[in-house]
C-alpha positions as CSV (number, residue, x, y, z in Angstrom):
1,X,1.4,13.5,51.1
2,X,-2.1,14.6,51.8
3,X,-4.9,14.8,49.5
4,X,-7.9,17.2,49.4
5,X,-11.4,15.1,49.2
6,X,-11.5,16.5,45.3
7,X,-7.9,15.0,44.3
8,X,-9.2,11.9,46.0
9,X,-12.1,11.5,43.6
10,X,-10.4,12.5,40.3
11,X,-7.5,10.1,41.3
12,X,-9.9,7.6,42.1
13,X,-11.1,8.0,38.2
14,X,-8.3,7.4,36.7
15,X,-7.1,4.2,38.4
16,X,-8.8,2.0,35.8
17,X,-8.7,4.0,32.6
18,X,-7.9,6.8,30.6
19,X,-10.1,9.7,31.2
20,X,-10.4,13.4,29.5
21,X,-11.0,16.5,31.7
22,X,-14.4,17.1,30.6
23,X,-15.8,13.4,31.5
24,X,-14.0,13.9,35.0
25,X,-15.7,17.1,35.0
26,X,-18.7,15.7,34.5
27,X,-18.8,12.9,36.8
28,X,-17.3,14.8,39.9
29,X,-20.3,17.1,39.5
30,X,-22.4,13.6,40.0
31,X,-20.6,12.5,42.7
32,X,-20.4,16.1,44.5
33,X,-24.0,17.2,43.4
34,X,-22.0,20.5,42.8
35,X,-20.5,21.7,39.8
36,X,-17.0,21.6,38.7
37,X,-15.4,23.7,36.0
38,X,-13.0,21.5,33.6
39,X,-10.5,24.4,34.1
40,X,-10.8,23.5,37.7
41,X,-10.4,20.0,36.9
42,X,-7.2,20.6,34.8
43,X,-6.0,22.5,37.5
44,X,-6.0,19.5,40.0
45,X,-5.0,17.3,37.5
46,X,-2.3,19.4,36.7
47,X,-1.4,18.9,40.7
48,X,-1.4,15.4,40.9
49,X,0.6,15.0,37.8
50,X,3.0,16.8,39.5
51,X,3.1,14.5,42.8
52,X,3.8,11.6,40.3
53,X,-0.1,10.1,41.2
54,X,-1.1,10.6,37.6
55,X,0.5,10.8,33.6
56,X,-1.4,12.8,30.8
57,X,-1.2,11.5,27.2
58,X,-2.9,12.2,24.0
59,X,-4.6,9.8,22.2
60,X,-2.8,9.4,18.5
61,X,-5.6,8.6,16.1
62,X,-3.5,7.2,13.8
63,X,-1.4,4.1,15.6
64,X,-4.6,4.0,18.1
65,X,-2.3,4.4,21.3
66,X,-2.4,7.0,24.3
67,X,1.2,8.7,24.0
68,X,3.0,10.2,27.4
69,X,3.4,13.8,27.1
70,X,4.6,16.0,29.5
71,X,2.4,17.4,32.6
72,X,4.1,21.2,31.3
73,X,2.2,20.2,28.4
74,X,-0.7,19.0,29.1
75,X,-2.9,22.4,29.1
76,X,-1.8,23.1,25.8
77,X,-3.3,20.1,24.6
78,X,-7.1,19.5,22.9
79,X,-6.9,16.2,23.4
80,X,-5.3,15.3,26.9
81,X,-6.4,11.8,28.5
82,X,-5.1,11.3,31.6
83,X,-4.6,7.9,34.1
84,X,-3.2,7.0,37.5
85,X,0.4,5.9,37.6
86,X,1.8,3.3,39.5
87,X,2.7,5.6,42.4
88,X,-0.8,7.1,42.0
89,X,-2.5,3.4,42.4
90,X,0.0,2.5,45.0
91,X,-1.0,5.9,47.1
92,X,-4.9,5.1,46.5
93,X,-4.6,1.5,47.7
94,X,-2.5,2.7,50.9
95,X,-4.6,5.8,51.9
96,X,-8.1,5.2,49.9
């Protein structure tokens, strides 16, 4: 599997911790010195989640947890978090 430099950095993002489109979008736009849309950002992320590399959830308020939803659903959703998987870690360790 081959990555496009973009992928690269928002995969690299979410190997740590749970991030929402817009911060992504925001940092990318540092790290590019270019701006990035968060549609465009959802977009890629919408990618990766597909290619296994990285899970969305939404953050329940009330028990305080990040909940696994489903990538179809994750452009529905106001409040999508995303983070690498296993697979997605595993790839970034083997090809970062």
């Amino acid at each position: 599997m081959n990555l496009s430099d973009i992928e690269n950095v928002v995969l690299d993002l979410l190997l740590d911790d749970y991030e929402e489109p817009r911060i992504i979008a925001k940092n990318i736009s540092t790290f590019i010195a270019s701006p990035i849309t968060e549609q465009e950002v959802l977009s890629i992320l919408g990618s990766l989640a597909k290619s296994g590399l990285v899970q969305p959830f939404i953050y329940d308020a009330r028990t305080q947890q990040y909940m696994k939803i489903e990538s179809a659903l994750a452009h529905a959703s106001q409040n999508i978090w995303f983070l690498a998987t296993t697979t997605g870690r595993e790839w970034a360790a083997n090809n970062g």
